[in-house]
VEXVOKOL-328804 format. One line per field, with one value per residue: residue number from 0; residue in one letter; x negated, y, z negated of N, C-alpha, C in turn. Coordinates in steps of 0.1 Angstrom, whole numbers. Each point is the difference from the previous one (the first is absolute). Layout:
k NUM ...
r A ...
nx X ...
ny Y ...
nz Z ...
cax X ...
cay Y ...
caz Z ...
cx X ...
cy Y ...
cz Z ...
END
This chain:
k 0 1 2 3 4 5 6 7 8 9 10 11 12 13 14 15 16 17 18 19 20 21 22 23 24 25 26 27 28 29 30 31 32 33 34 35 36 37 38 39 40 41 42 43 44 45 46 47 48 49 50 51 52 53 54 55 56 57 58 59 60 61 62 63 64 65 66 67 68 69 70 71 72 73 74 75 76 77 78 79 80 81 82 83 84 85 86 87 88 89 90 91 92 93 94 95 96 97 98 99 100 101 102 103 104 105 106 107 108 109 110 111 112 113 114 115 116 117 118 119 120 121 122 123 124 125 126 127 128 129 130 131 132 133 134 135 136 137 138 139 140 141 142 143 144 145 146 147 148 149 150 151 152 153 154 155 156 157 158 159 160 161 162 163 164 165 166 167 168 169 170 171 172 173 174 175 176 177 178 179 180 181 182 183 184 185 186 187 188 189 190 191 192 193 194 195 196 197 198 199 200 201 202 203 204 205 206 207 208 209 210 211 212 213 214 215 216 217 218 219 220 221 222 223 224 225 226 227 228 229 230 231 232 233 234 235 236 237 238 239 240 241 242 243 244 245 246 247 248 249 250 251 252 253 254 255 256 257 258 259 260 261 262 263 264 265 266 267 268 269 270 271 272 273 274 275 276 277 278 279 280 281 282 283 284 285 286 287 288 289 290 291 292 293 294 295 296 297 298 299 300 301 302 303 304 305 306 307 308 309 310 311 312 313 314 315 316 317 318 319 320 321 322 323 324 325 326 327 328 329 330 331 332 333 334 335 336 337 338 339 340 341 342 343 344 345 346 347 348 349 350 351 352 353 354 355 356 357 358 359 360 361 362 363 364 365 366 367 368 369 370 371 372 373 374 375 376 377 378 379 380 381 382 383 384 385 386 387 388 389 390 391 392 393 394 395 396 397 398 399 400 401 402 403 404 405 406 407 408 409 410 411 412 413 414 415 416 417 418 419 420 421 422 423 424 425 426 427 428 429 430 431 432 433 434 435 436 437 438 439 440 441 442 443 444 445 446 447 448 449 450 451 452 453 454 455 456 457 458
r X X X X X X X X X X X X X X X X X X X X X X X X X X X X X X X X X X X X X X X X X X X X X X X X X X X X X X X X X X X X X X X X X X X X X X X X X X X X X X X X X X X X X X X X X X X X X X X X X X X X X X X X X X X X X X X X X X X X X X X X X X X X X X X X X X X X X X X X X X X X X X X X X X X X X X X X X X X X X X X X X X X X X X X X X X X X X X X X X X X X X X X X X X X X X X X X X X X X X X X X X X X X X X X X X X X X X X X X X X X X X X X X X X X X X X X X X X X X X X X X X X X X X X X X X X X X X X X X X X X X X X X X X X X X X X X X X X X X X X X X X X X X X X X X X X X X X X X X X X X X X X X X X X X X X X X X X X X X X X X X X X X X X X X X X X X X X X X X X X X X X X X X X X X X X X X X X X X X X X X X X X X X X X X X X X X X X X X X X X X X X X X X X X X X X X X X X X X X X X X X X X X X X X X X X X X X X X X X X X X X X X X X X X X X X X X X X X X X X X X X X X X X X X X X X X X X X X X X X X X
nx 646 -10 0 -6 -12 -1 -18 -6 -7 -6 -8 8 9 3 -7 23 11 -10 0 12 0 -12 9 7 -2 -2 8 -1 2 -16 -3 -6 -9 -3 -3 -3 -9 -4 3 -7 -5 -3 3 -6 -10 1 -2 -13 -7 6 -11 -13 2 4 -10 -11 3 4 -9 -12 6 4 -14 -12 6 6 -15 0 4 -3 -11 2 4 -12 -5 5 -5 -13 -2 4 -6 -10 7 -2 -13 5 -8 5 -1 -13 4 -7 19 -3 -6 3 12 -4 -8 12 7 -6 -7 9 -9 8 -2 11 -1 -4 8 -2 -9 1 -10 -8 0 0 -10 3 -7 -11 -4 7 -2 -8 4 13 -6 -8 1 -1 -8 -11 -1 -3 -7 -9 1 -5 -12 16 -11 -6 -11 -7 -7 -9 -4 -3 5 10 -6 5 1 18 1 14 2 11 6 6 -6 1 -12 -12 8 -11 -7 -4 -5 1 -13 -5 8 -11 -7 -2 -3 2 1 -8 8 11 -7 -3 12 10 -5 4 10 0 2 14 7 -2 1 18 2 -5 1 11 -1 -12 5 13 -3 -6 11 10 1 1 7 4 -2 5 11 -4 -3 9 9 -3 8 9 -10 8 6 3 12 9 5 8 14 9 4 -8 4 14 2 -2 10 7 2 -4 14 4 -5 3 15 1 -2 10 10 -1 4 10 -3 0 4 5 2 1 8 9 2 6 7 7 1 6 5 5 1 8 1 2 3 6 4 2 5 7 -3 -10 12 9 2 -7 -5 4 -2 -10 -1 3 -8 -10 6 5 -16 -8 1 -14 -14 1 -5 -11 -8 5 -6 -13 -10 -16 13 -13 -5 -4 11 -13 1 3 -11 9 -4 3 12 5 -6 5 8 -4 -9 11 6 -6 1 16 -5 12 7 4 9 3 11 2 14 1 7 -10 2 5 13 -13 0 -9 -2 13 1 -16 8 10 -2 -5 10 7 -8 1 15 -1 -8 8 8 -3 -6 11 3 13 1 14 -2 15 7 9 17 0 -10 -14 -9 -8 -9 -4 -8 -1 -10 3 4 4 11 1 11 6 -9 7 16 -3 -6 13 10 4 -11 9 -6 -5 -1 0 -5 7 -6 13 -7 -11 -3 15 9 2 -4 -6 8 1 -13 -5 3 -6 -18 -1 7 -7 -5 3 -14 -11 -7 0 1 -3 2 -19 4 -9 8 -2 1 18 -3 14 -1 12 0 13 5
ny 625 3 -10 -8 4 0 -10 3 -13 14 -2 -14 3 8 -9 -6 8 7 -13 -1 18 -1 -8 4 11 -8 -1 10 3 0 -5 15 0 -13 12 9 -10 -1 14 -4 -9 3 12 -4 -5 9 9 -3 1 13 16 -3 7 12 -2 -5 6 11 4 -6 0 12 4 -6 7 14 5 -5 8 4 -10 3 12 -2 -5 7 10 1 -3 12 -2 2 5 9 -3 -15 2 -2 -15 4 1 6 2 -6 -5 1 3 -8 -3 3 -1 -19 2 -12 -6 -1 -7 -4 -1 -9 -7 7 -2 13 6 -6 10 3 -8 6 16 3 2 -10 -1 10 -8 6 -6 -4 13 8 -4 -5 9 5 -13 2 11 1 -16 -3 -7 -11 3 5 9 2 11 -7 -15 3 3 -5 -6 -2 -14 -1 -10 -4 -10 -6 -12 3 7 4 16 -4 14 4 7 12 2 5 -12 -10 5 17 0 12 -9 -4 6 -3 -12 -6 10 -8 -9 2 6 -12 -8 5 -4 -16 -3 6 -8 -8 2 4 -11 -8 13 -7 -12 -4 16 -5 -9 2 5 -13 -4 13 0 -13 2 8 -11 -14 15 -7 5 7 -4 8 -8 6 -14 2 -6 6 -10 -12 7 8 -17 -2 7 -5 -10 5 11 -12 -12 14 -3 -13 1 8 -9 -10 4 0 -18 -5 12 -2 -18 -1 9 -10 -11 8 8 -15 -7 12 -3 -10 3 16 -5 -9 8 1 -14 -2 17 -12 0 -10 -6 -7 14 4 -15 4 7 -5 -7 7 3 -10 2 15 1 -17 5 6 -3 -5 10 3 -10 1 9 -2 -6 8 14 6 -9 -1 -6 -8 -8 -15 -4 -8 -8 4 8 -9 -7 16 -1 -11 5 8 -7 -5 11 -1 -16 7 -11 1 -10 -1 -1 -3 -1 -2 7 4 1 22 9 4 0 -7 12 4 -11 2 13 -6 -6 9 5 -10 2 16 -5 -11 3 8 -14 -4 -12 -8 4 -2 5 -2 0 2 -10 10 -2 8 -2 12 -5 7 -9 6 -8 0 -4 18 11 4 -1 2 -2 2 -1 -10 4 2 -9 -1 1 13 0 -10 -3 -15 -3 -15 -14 2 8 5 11 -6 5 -9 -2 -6 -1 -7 -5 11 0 -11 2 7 -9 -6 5 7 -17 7 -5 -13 4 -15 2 -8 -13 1 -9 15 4 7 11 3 8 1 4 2 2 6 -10
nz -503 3 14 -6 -2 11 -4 12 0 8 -8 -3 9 -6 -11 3 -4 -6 -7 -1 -1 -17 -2 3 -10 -6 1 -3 14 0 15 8 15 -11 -15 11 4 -13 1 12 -2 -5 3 14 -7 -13 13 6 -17 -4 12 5 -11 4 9 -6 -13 10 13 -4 -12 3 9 -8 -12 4 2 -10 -10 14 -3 -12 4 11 -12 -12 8 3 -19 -1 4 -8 -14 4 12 -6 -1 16 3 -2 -10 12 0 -14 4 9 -10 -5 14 12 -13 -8 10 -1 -2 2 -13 -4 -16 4 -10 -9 -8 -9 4 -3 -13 11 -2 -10 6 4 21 1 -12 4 4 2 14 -6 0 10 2 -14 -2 12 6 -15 -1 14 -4 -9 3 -6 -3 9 -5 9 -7 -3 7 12 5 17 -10 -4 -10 7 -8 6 -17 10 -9 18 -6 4 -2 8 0 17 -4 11 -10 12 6 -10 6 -5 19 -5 -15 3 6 -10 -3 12 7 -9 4 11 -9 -1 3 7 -13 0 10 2 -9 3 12 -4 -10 5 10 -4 -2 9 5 -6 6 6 -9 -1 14 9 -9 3 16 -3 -12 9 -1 3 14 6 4 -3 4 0 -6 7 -8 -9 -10 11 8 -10 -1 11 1 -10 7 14 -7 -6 9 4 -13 1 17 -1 -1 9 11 -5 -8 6 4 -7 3 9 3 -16 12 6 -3 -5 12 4 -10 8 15 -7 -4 14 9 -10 0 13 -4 -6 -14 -1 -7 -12 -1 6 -6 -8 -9 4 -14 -6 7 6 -14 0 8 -7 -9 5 5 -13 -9 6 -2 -18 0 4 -7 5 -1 3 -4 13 4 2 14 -14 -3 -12 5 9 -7 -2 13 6 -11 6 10 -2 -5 6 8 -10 6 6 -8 13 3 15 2 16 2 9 6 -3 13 -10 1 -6 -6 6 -1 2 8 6 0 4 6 4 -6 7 10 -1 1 5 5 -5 4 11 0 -1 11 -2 18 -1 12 -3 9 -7 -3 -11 -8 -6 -7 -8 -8 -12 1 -16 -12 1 -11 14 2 -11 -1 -11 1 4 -9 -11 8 7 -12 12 -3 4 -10 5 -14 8 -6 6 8 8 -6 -5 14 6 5 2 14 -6 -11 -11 -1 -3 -14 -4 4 -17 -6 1 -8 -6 -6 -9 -9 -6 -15 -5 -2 -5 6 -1 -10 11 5 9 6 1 17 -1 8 4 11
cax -14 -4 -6 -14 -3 -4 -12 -2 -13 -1 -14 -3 10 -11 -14 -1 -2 -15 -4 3 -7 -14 -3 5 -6 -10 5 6 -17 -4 -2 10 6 5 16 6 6 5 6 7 4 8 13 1 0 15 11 -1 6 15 9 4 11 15 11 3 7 15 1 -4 5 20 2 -1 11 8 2 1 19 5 -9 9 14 -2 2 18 12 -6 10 20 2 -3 15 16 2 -11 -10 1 -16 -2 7 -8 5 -4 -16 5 6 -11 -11 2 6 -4 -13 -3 0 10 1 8 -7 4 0 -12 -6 -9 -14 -1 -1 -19 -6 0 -12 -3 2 12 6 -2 8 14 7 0 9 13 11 13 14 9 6 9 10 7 5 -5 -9 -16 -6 -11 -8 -17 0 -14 -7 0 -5 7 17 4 9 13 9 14 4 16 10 3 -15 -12 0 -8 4 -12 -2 -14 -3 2 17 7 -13 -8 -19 -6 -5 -17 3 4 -14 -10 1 -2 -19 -11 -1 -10 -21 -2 -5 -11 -11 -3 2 -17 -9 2 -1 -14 0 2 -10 -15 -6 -1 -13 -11 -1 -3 -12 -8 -3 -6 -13 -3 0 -13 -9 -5 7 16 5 18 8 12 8 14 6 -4 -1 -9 -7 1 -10 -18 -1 -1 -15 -8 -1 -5 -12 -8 -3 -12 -11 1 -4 -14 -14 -2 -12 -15 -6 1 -8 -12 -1 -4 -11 -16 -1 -7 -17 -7 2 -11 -19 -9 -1 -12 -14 -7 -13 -13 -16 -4 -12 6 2 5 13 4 4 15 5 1 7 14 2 -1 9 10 4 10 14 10 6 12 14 6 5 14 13 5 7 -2 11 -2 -5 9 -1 -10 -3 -15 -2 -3 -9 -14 -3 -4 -12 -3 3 -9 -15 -3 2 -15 -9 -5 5 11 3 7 7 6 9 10 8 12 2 2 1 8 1 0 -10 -11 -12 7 4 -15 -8 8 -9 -19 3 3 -12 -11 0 -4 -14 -5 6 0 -10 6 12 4 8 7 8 5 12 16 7 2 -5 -11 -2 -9 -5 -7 -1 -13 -3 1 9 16 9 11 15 12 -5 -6 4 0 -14 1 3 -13 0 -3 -14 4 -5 -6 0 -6 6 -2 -9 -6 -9 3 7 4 9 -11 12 9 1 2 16 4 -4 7 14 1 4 15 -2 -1 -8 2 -14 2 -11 -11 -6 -14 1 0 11 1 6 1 1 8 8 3 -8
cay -5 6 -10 -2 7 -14 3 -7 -2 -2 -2 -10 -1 8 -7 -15 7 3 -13 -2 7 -2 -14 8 7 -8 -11 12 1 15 5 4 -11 -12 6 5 -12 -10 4 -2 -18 -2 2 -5 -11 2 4 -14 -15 3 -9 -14 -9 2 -1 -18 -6 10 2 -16 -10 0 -5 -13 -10 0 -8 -11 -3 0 -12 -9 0 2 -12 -9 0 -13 -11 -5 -4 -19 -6 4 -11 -5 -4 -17 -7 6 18 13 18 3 4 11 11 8 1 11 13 5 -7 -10 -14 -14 -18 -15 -15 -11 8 1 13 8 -5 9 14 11 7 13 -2 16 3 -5 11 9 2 3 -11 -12 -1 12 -10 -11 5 1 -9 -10 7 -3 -13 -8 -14 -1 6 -7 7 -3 12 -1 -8 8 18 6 -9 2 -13 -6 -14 -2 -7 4 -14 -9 5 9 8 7 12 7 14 6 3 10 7 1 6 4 -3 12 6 5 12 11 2 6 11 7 -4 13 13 1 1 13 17 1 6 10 10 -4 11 13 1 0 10 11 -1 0 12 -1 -9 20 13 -5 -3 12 5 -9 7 11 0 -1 9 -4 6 -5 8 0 12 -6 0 -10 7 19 4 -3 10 3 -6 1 16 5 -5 8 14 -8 0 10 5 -7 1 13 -2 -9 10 15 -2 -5 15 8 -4 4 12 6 -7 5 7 0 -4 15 8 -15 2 9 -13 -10 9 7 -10 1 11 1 -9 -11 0 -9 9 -4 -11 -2 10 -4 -17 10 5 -10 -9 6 -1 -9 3 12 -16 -10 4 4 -13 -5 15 1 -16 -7 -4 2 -10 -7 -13 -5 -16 2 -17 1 -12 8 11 -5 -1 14 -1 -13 4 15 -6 -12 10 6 -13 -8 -15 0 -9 4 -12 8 -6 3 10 13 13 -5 14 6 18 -3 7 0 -13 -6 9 -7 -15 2 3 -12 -9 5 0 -12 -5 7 -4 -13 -8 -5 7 -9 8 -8 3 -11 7 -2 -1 16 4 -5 -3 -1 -6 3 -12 -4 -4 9 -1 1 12 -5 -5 13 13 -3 14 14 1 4 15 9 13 -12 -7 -6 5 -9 -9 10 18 -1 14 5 10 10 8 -6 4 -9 -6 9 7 -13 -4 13 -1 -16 1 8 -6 -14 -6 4 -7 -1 -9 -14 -10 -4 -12 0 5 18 10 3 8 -9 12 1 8 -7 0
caz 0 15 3 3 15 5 15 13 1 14 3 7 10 6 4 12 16 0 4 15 9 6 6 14 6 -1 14 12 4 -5 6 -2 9 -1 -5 8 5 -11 -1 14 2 -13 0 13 -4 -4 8 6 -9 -4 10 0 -11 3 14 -4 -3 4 14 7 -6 4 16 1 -3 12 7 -5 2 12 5 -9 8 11 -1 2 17 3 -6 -1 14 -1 -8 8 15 1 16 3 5 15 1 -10 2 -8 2 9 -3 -17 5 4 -7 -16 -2 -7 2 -4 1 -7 -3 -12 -16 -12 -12 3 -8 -18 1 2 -12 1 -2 -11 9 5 -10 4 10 -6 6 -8 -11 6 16 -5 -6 5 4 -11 1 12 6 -13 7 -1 13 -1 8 0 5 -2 2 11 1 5 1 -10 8 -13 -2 -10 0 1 -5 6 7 -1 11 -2 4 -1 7 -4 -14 4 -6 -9 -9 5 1 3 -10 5 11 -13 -11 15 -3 -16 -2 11 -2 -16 9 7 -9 -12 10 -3 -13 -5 8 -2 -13 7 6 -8 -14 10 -8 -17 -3 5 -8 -13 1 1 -16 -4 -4 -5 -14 2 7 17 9 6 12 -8 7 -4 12 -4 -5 0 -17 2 3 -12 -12 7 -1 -14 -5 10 -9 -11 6 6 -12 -9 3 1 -19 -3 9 -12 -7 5 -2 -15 -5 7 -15 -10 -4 6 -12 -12 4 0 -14 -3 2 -8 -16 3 7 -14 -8 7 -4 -15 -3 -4 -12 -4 1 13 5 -9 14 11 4 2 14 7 -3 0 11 4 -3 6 9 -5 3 14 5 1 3 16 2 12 8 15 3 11 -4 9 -4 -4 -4 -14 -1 2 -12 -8 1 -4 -12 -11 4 -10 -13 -1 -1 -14 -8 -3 10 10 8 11 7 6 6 9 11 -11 6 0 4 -13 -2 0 -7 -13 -2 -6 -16 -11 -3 -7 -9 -6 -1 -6 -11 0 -2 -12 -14 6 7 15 8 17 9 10 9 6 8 -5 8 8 -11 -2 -10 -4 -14 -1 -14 -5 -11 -9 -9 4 -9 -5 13 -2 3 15 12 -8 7 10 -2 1 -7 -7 -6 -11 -10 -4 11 11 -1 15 7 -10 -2 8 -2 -4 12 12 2 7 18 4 2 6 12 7 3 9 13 -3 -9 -15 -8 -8 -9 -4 -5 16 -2 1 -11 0 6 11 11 17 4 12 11 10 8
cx -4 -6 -14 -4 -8 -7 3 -15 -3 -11 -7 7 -18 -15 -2 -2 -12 -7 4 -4 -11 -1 4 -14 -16 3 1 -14 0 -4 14 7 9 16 7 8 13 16 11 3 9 19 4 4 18 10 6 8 13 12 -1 7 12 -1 -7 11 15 3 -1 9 13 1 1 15 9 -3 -1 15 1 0 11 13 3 -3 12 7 0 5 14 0 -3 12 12 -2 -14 -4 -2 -11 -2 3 -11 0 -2 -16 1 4 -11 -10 0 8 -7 -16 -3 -6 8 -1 4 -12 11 1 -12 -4 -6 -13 -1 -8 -15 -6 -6 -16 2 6 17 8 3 9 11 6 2 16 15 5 8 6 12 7 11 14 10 5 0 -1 -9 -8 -18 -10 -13 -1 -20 -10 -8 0 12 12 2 8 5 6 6 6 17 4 -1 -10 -4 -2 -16 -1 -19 2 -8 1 6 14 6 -10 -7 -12 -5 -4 -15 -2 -4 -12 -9 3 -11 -16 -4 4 -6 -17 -3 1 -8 -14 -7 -1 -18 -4 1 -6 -14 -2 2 -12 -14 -6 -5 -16 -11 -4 -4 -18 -12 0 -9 -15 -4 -6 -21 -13 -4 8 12 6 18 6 17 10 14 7 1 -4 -15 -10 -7 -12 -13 -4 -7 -17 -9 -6 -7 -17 -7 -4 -10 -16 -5 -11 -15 -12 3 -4 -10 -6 -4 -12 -19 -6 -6 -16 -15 -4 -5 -18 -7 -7 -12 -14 -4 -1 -14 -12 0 -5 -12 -8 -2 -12 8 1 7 15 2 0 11 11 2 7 17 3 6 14 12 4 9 13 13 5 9 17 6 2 13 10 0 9 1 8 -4 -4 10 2 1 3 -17 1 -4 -13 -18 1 -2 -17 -11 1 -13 -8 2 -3 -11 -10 -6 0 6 -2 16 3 12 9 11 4 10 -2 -2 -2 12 -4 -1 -8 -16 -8 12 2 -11 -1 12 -6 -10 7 3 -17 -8 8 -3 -14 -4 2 -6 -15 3 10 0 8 9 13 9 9 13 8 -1 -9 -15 0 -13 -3 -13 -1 -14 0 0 5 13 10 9 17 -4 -14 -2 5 -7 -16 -1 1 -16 -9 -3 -11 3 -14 -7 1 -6 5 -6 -6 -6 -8 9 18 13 12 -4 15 14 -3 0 19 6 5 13 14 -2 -2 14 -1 2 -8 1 -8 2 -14 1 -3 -17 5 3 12 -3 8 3 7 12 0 4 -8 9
cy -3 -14 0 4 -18 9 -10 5 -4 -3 -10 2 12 -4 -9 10 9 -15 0 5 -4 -12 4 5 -9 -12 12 2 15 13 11 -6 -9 5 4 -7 -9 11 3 -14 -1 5 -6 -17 -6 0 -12 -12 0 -7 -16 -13 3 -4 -17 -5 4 -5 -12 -9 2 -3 -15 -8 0 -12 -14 -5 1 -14 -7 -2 -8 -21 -3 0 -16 -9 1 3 -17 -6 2 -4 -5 -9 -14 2 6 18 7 12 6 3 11 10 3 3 13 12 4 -3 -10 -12 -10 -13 -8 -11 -10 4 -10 6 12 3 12 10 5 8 18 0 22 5 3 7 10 4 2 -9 -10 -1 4 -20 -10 8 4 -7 -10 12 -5 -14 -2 -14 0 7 -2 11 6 14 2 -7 7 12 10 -8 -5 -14 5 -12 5 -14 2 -11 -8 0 9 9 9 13 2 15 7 10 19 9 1 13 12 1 8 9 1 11 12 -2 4 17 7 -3 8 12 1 3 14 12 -2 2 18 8 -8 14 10 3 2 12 13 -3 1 15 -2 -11 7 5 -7 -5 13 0 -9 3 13 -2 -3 3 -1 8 -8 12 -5 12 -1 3 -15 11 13 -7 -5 9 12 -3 5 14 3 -11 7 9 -4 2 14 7 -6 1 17 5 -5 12 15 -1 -4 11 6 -10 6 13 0 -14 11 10 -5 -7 12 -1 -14 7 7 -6 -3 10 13 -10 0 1 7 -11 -14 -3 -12 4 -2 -6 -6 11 -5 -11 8 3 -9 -7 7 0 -13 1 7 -5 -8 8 8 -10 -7 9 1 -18 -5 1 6 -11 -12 -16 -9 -16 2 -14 1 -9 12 9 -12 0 5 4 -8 6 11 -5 -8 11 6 -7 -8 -15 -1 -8 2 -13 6 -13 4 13 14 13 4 21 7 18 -8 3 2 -12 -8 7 -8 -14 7 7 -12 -9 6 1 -12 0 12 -8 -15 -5 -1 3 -12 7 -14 8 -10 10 -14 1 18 6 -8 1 0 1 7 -6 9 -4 0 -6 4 13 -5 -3 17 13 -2 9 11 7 9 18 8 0 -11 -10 -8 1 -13 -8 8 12 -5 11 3 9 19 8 -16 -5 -13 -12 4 7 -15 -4 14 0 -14 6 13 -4 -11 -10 4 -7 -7 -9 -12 -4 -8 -14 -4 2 13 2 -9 8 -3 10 -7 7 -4 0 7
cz 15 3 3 17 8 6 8 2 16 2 8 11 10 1 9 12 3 6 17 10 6 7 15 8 3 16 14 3 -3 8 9 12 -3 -3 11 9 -5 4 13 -3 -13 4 9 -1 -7 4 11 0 -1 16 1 -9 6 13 0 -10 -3 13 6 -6 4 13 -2 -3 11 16 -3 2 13 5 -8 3 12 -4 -3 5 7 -1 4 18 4 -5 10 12 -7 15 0 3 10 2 -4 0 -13 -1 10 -3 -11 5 9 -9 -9 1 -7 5 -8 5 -8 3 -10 -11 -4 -10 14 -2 -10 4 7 -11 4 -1 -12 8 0 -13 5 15 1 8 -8 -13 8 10 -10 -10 10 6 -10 5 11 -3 -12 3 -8 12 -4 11 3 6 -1 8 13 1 4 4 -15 3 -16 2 -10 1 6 0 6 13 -3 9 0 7 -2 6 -5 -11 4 -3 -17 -10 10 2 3 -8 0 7 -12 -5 7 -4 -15 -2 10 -2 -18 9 6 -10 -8 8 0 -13 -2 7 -4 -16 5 -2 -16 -18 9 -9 -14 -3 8 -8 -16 5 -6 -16 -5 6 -3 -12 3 7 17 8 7 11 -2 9 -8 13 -4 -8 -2 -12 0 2 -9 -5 5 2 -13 -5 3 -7 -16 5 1 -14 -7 4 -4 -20 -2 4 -11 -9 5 3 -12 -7 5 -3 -5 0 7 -13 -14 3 5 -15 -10 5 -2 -14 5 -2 -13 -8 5 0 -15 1 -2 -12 -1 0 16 11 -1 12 14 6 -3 10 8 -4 2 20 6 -6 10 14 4 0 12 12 0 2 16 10 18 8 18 8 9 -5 12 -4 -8 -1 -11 -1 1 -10 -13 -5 -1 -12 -8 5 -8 -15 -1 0 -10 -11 -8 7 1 9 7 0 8 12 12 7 -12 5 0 3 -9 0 -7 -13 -17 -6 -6 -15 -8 -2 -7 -11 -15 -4 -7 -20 -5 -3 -13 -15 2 6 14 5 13 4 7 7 9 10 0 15 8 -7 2 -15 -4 -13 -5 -16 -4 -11 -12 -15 4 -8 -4 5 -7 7 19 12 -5 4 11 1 -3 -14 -19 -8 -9 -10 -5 14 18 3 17 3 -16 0 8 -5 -5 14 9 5 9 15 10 6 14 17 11 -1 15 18 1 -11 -11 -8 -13 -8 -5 -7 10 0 -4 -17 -4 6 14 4 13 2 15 13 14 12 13
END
């Protein structure tokens, strides 16, 4: 009988580590500079850290102890020179000999307690003197002993109890501890400043092309002239090569319709004014008034659709002041008496295609005053972004039909129809205009009760 087969449910092991990533990836900066960086300081930094753990707590700590034990040594000598000629009154061949061999300051005091322990501070932890002189010393003098490696900067006092007095021992901190470890961090911190110096410049130099070429595609997308060269890297270069060839195809495309359009638009209005000019010179009748209002209506059509098919793309993009097109906008719309109200705020000059950018507002207003009493125009200016509101009163569109407006060609069948008398494009060539400047157009509920359309684009 064959053993049951065992799952292994990896699912969760893989959702933590999916979790963890994005949390990663979510703390990592996003930029490519910051990563590129992230990726010179980062191993550097490691490398850094590594040596300085081994040569502070391998190199500095073995020199320290050694010379530690030398000072230690260099006191018991001291002592069993004090034990074996102790010194008459008056003798100070023992201060003599510790002062000229061992660098000591030596002095016999009266017996007494020792003083209690120097309080350690975060500083003094941190220091291997603190730990390397009384271990070595308990090693050298088995004595009570008593020592201040803290209080004094550049001197080190040892008391030792020897029963029958208090041998105190000053010297300098220098012999028992290396002072030249600042030399090593001084080094290791100015050749950190010296390549991270160089790896910033050079990172500068090598992404500077790339944010070039991401600028030129960005006013390309908005129709603006630019002056793009490529240059940096070969794979950079590559890139701006291949955008350039991208660019000559798409203009190449645009100007082979806008030919064809013009064509076929001179041709079917050839074929409209022989229509016009054979009603003409008929009689007048009730058939061909009719007729005629066919006419009149197949030409805006035709209008319309050669408008969104061409999509204003010759047209130069010029500083404009939205404040004054706005305004332009209400004297056209009051003309045909509509009621219309202006509100505009802040710096709203911004690099746009003028005359494509007015037929998209007057596209929005004129669908506005076909459903609506009142229309308010507000223009604000955002952190990178203008913003403009076009509120009215209307009966509005419903959420689920509010993208579905947008699509060409499109009619809603109640509540409001954005081109009731035209092709059904007045939206969609709107949206057309605003993403063609980097923006976009979007519908909501109007604080007036009706639709709004608020229209983005960057500045």
């Amino acid at each position: 009988m064959s053993a049951p087969a065992i799952k292994v449910n990896f699912s969760r092991p893989r959702l933590l580590w999916r979790e963890f990533t994005r949390t990663l990836a979510n703390l990592l900066p996003k930029g490519l500079y910051a990563r590129s960086l992230l990726i010179v300081i980062a191993p550097m930094v490691l490398l850094q850290t590594a040596v300085a753990y081994i040569f502070m707590e391998r190199h500095w700590e073995l020199v320290t102890h050694r010379l530690s034990a030398a000072v230690a040594r260099d006191v018991g000598a001291a002592i069993d020179l004090y034990r074996d000629f102790p010194p008459a009154p008056g003798d100070n061949r023992l201060k003599r000999i510790s002062a000229d061999r061992f660098q000591l300051d030596v002095d016999l005091a009266p017996p007494g307690p020792l003083p209690p322990p120097v309080p350690k501070t975060f500083f003094s932890e941190l220091d291997p003197l603190t730990r390397a002189l009384p271990d070595e010393i308990a090693k050298q003098v088995h004595r009570p002993f008593w020592t201040d490696t803290v209080g004094r900067s550049g001197l080190i006092e040892i008391r030792i109890d020897l029963g029958d007095g208090i041998l105190t021992v000053v010297t300098h901190r220098n012999l028992a501890y290396e002072p030249n470890v600042h030399i090593f961090i001084l080094w290791m911190l100015g050749a950190s400043i010296v390549l991270l110096t160089v790896a910033i410049l050079f990172l500068r130099n090598q992404i500077r092309p790339i944010l070039r070429l991401a600028d030129a595609a960005e006013d390309f997308g908005k129709g603006r002239d630019f002056d793009f060269r490529p240059h940096g890297a070969r794979e950079v270069r590559q890139a701006g090569y291949a955008f350039i060839e991208m660019k000559k195809r798409v203009e190449r495309a645009l100007e082979q319709r806008t030919a064809m359009l013009n064509g076929v638009s001179h041709d079917l209005r050839t074929i409209l004014t022989r229509f016009r000019l054979s009603l003409a010179v008929m009689e007048e009748q009730t058939e061909i008034e009719q007729l005629q209002k066919d006419i009149d209506e197949m030409q805006h059509m035709l209008e319309a659709y050669l408008a969104f098919a061409r999509g204003d793309t010759g047209e130069n993009a010029l500083p404009t002041d939205i404040r004054a097109m706005l305004n332009e906008l209400k004297s056209d719309a009051e003309r045909q008496g509509a009621s219309i109200g202006v509100e505009a705020s802040g710096n709203l000059t911004v690099k746009l295609r003028p005359n494509a950018f007015k037929r998209c507002l007057a596209n929005l207003v004129a669908n506005a005053t076909r459903h609506a009493d009142r229309i308010n125009l507000q223009a604000a200016r955002e952190q990178r972004f203008v913003s403009i509101n076009v509120d009215d009163d209307g009966p509005g569109i419903a959420p689920e039909h509010r993208e579905e407006v947008f699509r060409p060609f499109y009619r809603l069948d109640e509540a409001r129809n954005q081109d009731e008398s035209g092709a059904g494009l007045g939206l969609a060539i709107a949206r057309d205009i605003a993403r063609s400047h980097g923006g976009d157009i979007t519908l909501g509920a109007s604080p007036m009760g009706g639709l709004r359309a608020n229209v983005r684009i960057p500045v």
